[in-house]
C-alpha positions as CSV (number, residue, x, y, z in Angstrom):
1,X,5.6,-4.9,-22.7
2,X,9.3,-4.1,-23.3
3,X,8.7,-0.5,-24.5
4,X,6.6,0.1,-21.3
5,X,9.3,-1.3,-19.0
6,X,11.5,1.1,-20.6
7,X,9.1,3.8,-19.8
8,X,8.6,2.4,-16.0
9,X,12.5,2.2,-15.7
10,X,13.2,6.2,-17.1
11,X,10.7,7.3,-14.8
12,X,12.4,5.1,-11.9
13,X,16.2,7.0,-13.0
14,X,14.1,10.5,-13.1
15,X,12.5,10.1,-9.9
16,X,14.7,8.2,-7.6
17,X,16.6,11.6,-5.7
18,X,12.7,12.2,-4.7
19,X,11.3,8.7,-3.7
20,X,10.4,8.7,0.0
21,X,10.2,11.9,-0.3
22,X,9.4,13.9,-3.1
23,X,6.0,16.1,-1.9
24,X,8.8,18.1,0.3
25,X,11.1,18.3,-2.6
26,X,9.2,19.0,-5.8
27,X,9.2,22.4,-7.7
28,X,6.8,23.4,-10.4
29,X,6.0,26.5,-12.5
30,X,2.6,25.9,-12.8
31,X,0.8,29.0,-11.3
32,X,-1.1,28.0,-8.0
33,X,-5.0,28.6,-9.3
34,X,-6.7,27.8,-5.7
35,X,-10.3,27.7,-6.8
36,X,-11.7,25.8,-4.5
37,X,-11.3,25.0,-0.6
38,X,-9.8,22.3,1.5
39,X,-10.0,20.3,4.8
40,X,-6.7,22.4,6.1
41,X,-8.6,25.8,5.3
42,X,-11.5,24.6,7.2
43,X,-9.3,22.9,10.2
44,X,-6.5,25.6,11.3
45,X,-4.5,27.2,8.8
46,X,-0.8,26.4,9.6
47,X,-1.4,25.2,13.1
48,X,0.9,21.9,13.5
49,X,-1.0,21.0,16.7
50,X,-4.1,20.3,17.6
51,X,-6.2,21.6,20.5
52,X,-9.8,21.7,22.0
53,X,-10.0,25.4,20.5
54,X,-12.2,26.9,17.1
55,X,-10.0,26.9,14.2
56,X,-9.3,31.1,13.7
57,X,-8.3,30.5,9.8
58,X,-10.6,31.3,7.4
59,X,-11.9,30.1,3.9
60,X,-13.6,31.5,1.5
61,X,-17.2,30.2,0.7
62,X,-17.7,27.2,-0.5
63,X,-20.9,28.6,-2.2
64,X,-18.9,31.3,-4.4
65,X,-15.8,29.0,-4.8
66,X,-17.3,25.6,-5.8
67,X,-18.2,25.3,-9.3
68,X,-21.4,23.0,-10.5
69,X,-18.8,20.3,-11.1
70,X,-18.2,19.9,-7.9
71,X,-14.5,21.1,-7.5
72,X,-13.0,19.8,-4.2
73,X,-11.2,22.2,-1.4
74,X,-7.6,22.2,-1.8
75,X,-6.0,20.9,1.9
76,X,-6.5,21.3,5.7
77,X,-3.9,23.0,6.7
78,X,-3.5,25.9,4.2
79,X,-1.8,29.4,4.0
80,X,-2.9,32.4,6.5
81,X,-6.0,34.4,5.1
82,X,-6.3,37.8,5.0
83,X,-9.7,38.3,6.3
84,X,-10.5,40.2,9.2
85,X,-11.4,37.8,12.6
86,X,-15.0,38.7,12.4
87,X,-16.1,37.7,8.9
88,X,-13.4,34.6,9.5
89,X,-15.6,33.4,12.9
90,X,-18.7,34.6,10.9
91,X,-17.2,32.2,8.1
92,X,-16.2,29.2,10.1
93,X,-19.5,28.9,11.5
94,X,-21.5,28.6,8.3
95,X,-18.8,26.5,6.1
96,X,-17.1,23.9,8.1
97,X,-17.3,22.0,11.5
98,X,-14.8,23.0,14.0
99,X,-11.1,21.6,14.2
100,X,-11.7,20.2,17.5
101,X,-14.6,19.0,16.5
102,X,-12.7,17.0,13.3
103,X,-10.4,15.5,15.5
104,X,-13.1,14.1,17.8
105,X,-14.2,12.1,15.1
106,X,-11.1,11.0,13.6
107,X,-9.9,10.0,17.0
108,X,-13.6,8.2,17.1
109,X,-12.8,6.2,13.8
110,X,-9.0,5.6,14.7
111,X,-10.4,4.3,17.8
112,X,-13.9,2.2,16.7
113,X,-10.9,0.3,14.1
114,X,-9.2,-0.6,17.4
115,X,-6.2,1.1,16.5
116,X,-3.7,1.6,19.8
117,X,-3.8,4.8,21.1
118,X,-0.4,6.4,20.5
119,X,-0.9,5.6,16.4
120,X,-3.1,8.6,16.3
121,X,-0.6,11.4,15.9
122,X,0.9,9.5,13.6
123,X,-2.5,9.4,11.6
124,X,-2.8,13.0,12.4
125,X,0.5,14.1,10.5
126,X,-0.9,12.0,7.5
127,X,-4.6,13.7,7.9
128,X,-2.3,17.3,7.8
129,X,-0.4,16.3,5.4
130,X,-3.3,15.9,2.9
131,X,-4.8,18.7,0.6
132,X,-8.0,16.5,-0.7
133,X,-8.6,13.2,-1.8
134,X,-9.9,12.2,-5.2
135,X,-11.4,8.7,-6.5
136,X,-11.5,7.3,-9.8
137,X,-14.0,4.6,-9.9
138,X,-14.8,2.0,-12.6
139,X,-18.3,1.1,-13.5
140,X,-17.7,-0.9,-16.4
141,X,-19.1,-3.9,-17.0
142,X,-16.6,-6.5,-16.2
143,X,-17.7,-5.1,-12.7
144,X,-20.1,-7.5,-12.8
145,X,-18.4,-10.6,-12.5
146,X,-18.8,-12.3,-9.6
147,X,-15.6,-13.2,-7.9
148,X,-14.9,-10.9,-5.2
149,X,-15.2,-11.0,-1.7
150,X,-17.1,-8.8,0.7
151,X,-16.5,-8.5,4.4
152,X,-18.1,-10.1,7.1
153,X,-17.2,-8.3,11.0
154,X,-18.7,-9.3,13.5
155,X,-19.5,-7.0,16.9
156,X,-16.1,-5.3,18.0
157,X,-14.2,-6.8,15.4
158,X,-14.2,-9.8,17.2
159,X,-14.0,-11.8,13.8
160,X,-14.0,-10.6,10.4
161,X,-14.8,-13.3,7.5
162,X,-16.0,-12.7,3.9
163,X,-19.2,-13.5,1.7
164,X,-17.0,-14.9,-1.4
165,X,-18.3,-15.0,-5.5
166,X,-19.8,-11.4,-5.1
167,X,-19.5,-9.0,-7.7
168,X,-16.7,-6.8,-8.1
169,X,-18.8,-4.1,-7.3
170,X,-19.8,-5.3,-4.3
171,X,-16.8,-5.2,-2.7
172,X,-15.9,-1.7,-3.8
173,X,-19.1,-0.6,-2.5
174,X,-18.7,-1.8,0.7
175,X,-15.1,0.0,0.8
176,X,-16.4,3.3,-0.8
177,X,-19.2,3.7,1.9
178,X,-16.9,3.1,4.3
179,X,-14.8,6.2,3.0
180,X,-17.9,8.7,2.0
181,X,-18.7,8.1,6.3
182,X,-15.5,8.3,7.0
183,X,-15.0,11.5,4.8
184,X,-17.7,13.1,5.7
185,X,-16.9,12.7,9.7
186,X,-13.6,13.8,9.9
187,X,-13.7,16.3,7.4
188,X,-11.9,15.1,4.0
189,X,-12.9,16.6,1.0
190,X,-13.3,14.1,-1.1
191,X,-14.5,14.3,-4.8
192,X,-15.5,10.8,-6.6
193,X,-15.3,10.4,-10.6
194,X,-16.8,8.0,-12.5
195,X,-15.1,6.8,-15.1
196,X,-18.2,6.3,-17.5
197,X,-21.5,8.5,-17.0
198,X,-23.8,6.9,-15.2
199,X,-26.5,9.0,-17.3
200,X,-29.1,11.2,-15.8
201,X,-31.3,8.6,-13.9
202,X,-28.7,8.3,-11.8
203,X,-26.8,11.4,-10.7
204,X,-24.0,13.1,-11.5
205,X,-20.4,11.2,-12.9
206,X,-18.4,13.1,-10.5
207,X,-20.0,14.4,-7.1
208,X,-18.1,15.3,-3.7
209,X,-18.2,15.0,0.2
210,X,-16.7,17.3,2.8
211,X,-16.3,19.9,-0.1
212,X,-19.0,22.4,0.9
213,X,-20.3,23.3,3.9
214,X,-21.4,21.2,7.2
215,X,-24.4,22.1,6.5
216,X,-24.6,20.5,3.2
217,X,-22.5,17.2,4.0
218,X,-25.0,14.8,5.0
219,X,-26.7,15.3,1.4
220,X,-23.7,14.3,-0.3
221,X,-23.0,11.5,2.0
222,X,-26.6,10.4,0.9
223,X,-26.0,11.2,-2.6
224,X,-22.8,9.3,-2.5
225,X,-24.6,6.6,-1.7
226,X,-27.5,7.0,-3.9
227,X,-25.4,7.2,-6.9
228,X,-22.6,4.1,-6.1
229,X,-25.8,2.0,-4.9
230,X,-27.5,2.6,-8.5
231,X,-24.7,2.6,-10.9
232,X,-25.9,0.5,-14.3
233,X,-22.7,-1.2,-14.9
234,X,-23.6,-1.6,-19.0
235,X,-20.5,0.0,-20.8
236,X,-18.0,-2.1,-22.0
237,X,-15.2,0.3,-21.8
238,X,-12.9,1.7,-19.0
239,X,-11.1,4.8,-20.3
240,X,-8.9,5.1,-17.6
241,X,-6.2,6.7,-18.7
242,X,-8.3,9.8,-20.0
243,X,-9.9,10.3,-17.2
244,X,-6.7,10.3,-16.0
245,X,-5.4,13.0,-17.7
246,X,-8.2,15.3,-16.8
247,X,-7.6,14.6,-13.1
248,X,-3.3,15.8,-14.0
249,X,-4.5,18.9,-15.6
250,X,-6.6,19.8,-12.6
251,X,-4.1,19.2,-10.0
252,X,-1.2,20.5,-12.4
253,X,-2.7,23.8,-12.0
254,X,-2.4,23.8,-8.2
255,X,0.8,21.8,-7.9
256,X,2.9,25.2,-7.0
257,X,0.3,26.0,-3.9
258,X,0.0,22.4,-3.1
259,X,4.0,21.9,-2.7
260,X,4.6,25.2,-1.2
261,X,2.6,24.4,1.2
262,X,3.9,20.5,1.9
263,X,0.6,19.1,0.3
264,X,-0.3,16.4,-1.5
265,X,-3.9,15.2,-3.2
266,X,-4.6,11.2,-2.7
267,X,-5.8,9.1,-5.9
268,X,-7.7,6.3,-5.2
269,X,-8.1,4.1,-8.3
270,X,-10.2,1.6,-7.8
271,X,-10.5,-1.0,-10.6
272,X,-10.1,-4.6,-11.7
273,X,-7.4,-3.9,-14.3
274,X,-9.2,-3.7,-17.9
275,X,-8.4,-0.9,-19.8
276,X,-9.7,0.5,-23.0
277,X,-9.3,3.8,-24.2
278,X,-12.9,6.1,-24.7
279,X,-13.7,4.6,-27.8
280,X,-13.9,1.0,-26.0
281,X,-10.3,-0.1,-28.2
282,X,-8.0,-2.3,-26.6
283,X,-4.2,-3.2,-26.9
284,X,-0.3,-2.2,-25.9
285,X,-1.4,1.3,-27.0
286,X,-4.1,1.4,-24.8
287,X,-1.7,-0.1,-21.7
288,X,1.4,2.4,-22.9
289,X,-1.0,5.6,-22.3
290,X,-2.4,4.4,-18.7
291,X,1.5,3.8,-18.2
292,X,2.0,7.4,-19.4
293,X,-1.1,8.9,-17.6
294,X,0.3,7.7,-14.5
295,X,3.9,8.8,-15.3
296,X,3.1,12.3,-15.3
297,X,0.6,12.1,-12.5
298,X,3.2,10.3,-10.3
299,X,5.8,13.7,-11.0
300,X,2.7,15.7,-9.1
301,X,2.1,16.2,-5.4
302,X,0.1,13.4,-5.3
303,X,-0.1,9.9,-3.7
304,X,-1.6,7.5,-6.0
305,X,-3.6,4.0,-4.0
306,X,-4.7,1.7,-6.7
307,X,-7.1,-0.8,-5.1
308,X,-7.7,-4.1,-7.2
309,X,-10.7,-5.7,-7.4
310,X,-9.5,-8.9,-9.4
311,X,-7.9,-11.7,-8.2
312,X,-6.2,-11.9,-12.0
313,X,-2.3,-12.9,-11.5
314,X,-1.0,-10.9,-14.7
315,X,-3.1,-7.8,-13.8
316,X,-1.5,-7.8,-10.0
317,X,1.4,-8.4,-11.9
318,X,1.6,-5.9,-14.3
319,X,0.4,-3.3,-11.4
320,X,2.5,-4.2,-9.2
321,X,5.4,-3.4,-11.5
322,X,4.2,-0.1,-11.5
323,X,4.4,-0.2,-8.0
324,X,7.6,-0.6,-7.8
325,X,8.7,1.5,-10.7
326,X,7.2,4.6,-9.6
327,X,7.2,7.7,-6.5
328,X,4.1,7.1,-4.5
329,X,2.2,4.8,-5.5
330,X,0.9,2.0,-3.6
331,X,-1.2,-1.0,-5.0
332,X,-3.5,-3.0,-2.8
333,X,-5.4,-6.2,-2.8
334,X,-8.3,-6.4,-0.5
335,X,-7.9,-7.2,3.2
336,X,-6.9,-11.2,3.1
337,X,-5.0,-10.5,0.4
338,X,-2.8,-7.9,1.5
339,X,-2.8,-9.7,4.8
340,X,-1.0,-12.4,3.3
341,X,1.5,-10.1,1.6
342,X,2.3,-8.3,5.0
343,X,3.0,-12.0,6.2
344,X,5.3,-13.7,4.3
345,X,7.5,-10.7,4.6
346,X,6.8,-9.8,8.4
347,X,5.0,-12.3,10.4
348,X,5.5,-10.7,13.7
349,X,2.8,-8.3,12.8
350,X,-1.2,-9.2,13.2
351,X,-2.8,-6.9,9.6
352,X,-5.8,-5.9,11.5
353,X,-8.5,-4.7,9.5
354,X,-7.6,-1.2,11.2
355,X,-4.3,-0.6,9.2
356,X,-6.2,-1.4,5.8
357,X,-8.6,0.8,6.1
358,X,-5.6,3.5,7.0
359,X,-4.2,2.3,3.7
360,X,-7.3,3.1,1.4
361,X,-7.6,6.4,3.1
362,X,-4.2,7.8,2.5
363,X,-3.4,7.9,6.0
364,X,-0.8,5.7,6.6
365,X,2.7,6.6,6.7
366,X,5.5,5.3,3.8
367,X,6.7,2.9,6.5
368,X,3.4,1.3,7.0
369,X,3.5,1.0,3.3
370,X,6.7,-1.3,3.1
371,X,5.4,-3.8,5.6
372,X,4.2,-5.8,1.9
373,X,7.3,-4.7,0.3
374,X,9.8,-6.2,2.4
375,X,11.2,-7.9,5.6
376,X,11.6,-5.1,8.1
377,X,15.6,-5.3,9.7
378,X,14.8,-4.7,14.1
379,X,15.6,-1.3,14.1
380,X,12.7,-1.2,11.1
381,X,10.8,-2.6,14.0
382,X,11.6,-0.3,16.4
383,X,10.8,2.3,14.1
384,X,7.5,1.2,13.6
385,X,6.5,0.4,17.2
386,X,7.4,3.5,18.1
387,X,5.0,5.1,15.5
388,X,2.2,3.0,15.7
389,X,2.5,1.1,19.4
390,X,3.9,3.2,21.8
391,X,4.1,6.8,20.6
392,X,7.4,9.0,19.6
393,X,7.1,10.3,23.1
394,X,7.3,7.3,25.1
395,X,11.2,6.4,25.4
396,X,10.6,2.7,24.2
397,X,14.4,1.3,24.7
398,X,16.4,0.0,22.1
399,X,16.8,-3.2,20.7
400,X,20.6,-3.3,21.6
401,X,19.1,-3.8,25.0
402,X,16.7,-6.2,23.9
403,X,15.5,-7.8,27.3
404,X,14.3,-3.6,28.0
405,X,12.9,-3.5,24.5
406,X,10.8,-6.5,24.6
407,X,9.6,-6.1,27.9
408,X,8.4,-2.5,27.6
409,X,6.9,-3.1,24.0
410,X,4.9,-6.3,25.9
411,X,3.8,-4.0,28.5
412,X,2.3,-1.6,25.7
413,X,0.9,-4.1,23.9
414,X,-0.9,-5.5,27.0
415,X,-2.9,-2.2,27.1
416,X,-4.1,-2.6,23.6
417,X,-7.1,-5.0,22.3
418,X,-6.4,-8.3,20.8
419,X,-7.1,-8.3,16.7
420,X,-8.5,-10.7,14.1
421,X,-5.7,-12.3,12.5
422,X,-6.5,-13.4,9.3
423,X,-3.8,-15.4,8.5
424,X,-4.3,-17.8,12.0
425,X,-8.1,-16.9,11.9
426,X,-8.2,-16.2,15.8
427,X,-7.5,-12.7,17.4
428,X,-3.7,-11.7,18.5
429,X,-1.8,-8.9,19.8
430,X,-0.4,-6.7,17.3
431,X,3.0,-7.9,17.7
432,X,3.9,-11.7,18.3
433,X,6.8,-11.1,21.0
434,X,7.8,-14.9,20.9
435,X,8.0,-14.3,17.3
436,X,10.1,-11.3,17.3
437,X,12.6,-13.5,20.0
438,X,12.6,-16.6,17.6
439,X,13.7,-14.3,14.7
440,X,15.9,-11.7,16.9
441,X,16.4,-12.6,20.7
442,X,18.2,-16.0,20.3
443,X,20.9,-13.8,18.5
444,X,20.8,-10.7,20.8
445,X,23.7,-11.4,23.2
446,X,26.3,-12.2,19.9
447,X,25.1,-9.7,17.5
448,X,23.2,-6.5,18.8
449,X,26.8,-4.8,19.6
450,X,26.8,-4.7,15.6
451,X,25.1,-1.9,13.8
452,X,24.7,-4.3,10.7
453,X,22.5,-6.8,12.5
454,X,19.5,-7.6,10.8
455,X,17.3,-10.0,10.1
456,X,16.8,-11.1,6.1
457,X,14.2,-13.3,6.3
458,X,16.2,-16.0,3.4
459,X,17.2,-18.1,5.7
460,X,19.6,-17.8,8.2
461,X,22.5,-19.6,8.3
462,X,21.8,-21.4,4.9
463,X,23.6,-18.4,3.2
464,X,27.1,-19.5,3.1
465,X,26.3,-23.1,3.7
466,X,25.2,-23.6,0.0
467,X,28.4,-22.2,-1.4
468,X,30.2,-24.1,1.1
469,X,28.7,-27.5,0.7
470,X,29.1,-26.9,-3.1
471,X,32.9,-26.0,-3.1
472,X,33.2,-28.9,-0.7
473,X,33.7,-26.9,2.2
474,X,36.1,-24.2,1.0
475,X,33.8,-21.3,0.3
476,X,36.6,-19.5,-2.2
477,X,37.3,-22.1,-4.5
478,X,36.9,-21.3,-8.1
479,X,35.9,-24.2,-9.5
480,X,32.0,-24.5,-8.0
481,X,29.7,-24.7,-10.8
482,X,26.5,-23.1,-11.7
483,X,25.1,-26.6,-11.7
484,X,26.3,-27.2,-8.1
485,X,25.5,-24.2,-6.5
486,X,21.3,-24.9,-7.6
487,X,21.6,-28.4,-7.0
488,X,22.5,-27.8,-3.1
489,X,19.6,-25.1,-3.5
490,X,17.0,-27.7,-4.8
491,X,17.7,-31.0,-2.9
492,X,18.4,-32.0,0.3
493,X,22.1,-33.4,1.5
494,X,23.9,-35.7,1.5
495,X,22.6,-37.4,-1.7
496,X,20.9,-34.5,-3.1
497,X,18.4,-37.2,-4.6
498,X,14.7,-35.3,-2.8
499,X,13.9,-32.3,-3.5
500,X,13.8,-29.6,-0.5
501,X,10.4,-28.3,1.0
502,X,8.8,-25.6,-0.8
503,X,9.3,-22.9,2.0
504,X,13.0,-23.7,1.9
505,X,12.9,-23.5,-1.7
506,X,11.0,-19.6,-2.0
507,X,12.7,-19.1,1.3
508,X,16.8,-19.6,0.4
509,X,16.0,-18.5,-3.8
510,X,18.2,-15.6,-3.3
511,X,20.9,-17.5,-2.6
512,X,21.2,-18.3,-6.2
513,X,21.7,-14.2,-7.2
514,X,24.6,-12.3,-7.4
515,X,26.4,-11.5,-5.3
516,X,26.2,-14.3,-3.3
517,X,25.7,-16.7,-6.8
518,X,29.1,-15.9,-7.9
519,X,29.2,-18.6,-10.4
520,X,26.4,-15.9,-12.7
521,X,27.0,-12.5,-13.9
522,X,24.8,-9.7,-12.3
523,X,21.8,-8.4,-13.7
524,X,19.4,-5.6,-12.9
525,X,16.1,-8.0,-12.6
526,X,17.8,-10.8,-9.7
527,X,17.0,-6.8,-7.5
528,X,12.9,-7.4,-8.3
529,X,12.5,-10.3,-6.4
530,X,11.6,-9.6,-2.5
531,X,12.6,-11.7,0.0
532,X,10.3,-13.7,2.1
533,X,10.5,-14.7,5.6
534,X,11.3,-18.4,7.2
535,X,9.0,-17.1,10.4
536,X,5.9,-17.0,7.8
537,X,5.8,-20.8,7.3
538,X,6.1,-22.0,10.8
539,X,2.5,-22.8,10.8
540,X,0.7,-26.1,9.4
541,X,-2.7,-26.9,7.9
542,X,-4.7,-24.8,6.0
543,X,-2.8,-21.8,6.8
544,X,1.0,-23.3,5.8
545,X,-1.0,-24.4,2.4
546,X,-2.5,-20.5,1.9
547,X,0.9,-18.9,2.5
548,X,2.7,-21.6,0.4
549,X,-0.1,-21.3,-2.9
550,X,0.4,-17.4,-2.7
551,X,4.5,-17.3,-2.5
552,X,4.6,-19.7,-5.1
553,X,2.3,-17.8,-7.3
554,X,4.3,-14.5,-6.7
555,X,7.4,-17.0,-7.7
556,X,6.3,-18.0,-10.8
557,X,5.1,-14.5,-11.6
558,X,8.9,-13.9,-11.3
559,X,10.4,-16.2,-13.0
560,X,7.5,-17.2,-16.2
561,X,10.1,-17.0,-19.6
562,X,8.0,-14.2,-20.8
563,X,8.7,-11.9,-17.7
564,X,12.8,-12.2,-18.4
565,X,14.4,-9.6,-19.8
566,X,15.4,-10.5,-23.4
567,X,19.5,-9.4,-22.6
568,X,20.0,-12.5,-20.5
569,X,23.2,-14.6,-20.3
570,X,22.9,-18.3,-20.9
571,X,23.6,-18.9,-17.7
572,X,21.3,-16.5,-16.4
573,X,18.7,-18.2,-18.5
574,X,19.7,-21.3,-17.4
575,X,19.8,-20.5,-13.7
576,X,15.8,-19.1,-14.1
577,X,15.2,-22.2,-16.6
578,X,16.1,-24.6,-13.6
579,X,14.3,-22.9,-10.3
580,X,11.3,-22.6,-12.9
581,X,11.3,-26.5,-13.5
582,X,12.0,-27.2,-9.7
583,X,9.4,-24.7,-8.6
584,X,6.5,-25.9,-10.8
585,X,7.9,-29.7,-9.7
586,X,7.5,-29.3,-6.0
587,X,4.5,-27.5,-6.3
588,X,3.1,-30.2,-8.4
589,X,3.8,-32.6,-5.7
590,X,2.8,-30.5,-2.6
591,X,-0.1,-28.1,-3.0
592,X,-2.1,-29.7,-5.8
């Protein structure tokens, strides 16, 4: 495990002048080998904007540039063709279905999701942005097992549930047929690969939607279905990582078009976290190539989605390392899941089932993607409510003036339909606005004059007050000891003899890291923990106990012995030792 953290942690150094970034920035000198067409050569060549008119590009046919194996287009938005405009109309009428005609149905998708109005040109910059999609699925036979969860939605998304105990595959095929309609409607060519051959009974291992012509895409939407509904799931193994490699070689030899062009192919891996290489072996080997496979993927044009289908702590572990060691990738749980990680980071937001189906299709922007990576600061708000609320053209006020900002973001958000919230099980606006005042407003008149306010989420005011109650008031004394700093952390004043809740525990744990822990050197691996909010534990019941079992899972994931790095301090070791014991303790006491 230490030899792939290494690996993780180069790849971090190599890549981090590109993260955010890096489909604008990355050069290759691969030769661009465009053998096959794409959703931008149907849908408008280099046209940023969309209109009610035909797309004039052209492509060329899908019947002389798609191979038997199914080879998928290249983008929707490609480079200008050099046919004349009659063989291009001629074209465009026989391959693909018109841009305006695209858009209708994406704007019909973004719309039957319930998603406001004003996100769709956000989705529409995400849809441009995209050359093709490709999935890698497993059909192994740990797919079998039976604890899953499928989705139960009611009319209008008026409530969404689940059917629990169903097989893994289940679930994914629920979300894959999903994405073939959804592929086939708005146009994104979309080319799904089997990880094991699912032999000739069955169909093809890798087969493709949106990558012909319209005339041909409701038989591959069938066959899609055909082939995921009858899948034997028999073979033991789950070479992902070679299949892996194939998919790199592929895409390597287009990388130079793909960047040129400000393109970029989505991976959707959809597994439950075994791996094996093609002969069915196991091991650290077997994990060091995936972590290889997905090294040199992740220095393409491409956005990798990994979508687990295990509810298996070390696997979401170990992936979500890799989430946060490499450029664009994204690791997701299935809906309640994620929902939960949005939460405890930024509770002012309702996860409706609309923004995780964005997710899974690639088109959701980077700063949708952080909303389970960390508390949003207010102007991280404003940011996103002008993306996915009110629209980059409506002039929604700043929060220095919060009274304006609230009240024109409430008077948006009354125009919009309620969601399911699945962490309070009832529907709610997108935005909690007494939420966002109980975290923000109360401090408005005293801070917003100060570009540094923010809010952390680890508990305000608590910050200095640990340091101060353990130097006896004077928060530059010297003489404060490791010992007293955690035990002002883990018990409640003023005989420190009970232990403090478990919310204020996860909640105020950073406390006890450098820089603010002064009494313990610094050290890379105090960075990998992510804050939580105070605002996510406000409720009671069955919810406080769902949010409380999950961040104290995620804490223990943090800080188990074999997780540390083996260069520790005895301090350090100690520090970790202790919120370890007191952890497990409380949780003992409270949610068991």
């Amino acid at each position: 495990m230490d030899d792939i953290e290494s690996k993780l942690h180069k790849s971090s150094l190599d890549n981090n002048h590109k993260r955010r970034s890096p489909r604008h920035r990355r050069k290759y000198n691969d030769s661009f080998h465009n053998s096959c067409l794409s959703h931008t050569d149907y849908l408008g060549g280099e046209s940023s904007s969309f209109d009610n008119s035909p797309t004039k590009s052209s492509h060329q046919s899908s019947k002389s540039s798609t191979t038997t194996t199914t080879t998928c287009p290249a983008s929707p938005h490609s480079s200008k063709s050099t046919q004349s405009s009659k063989s291009i109309q001629s074209h465009a009428s026989k391959s693909a279905p018109s841009l305006s005609s695209c858009m209708k149905y994406l704007r019909h998708y973004t719309d039957s999701l319930q998603l406001p109005a004003a996100s769709f040109e956000s989705v529409v910059k995400c849809y441009e942005s995209i050359d093709s999609r490709k999935w890698l699925i497993q059909n192994s036979a740990s797919m079998k097992i039976q604890d899953s969860h499928c989705l139960k939605i009611g009319p209008n998304l008026d409530y969404i549930g689940s059917d629990d105990e169903v097989s893994r595959w289940e679930e994914l095929s629920q979300c894959s047929n999903f994405h073939v309609k959804m592929s086939a409607r708005c146009w994104i060519p979309t080319e799904f690969w089997l990880v094991n051959d699912p032999g000739p009974d069955v169909g093809n291992q890798r087969f493709s939607v949106a990558c012909g012509s319209k005339e041909d895409v409701r038989e591959e939407r069938e066959m899609a279905h055909d082939i995921i509904s009858n899948v034997p799931l028999e073979q033991k193994r789950n070479p992902l990582a070679f299949q892996l490699r194939r998919i790199e070689r592929r895409i390597a030899r287009k990388a130079l078009g793909l960047t040129f062009n400000n393109k970029h192919i989505v991976l959707m891996l959809c597994t439950d976290g075994y791996l094996s290489d093609e002969f069915g072996c196991e091991g650290s080997a077997v994990n060091r190539d995936f972590v290889d496979s997905l090294v040199a993927l992740s220095k393409l044009p491409v956005k990798i989605i990994v979508r687990l289908y295990t509810d298996d702590d070390r696997i979401i572990d170990f992936f979500n390392r890799l989430d946060s060691k490499l450029t664009d990738i994204e690791v997701l749980d299935d809906y309640f899941g994620e929902a939960m990680e949005m939460y405890l980071h930024n509770p002012w937001l309702t996860y409706g089932l609309g923004l995780h189906r964005l997710r899974e299709a690639g088109l959701a922007s980077d700063l949708i993607g952080e909303l389970d990576e960390r508390c949003f600061t207010i102007y991280d708000i404003h940011r996103f409510c002008q993306e996915f609320i009110t629209g980059e053209k409506v002039d929604l006020p700043h929060p220095r003036n919060w009274d304006a900002f609230i009240s024109s973001l409430a008077n948006a958000l009354s125009n919009e339909k309620q969601q399911w919230n699945p962490i309070m099980r009832r529907q709610t606006a997108w935005i909690d606005i007494k939420k966002l005042e109980k975290m923000f407003g109360r401090r408005k008149r005293h801070s917003m004059s100060n570009t540094s306010f923010q809010y952390s989420g680890a508990g305000v005011g608590r910050r200095e007050s640990l340091s101060s109650e353990a130097s006896g008031g004077d928060s530059n004394r010297d003489d404060v000891t490791l010992e007293q700093v955690i035990q002002r952390w883990s018990h409640q004043p003023p005989d420190y003899k009970k232990l403090n809740s478990m919310q204020d525990l996860l909640v105020n744990m950073p406390m006890l890291f450098p820089p603010t822990n002064t009494t313990v050197e610094s050290h890379e691996y105090f960075g990998k923990w992510k804050s939580l909010s105070r605002e996510a534990f406000t409720g009671e019941g069955e919810e406080l106990n769902s949010l409380l079992k999950r961040a104290a899972r995620r804490s223990k994931l943090f800080l188990h012995p074999d997780k540390l790095p083996k260069d520790m301090t005895k301090s350090q070791t100690l520090l970790f030792q202790t919120i370890w014991d007191v952890v497990q303790e409380q949780e003992m006491k409270t949610l068991r």
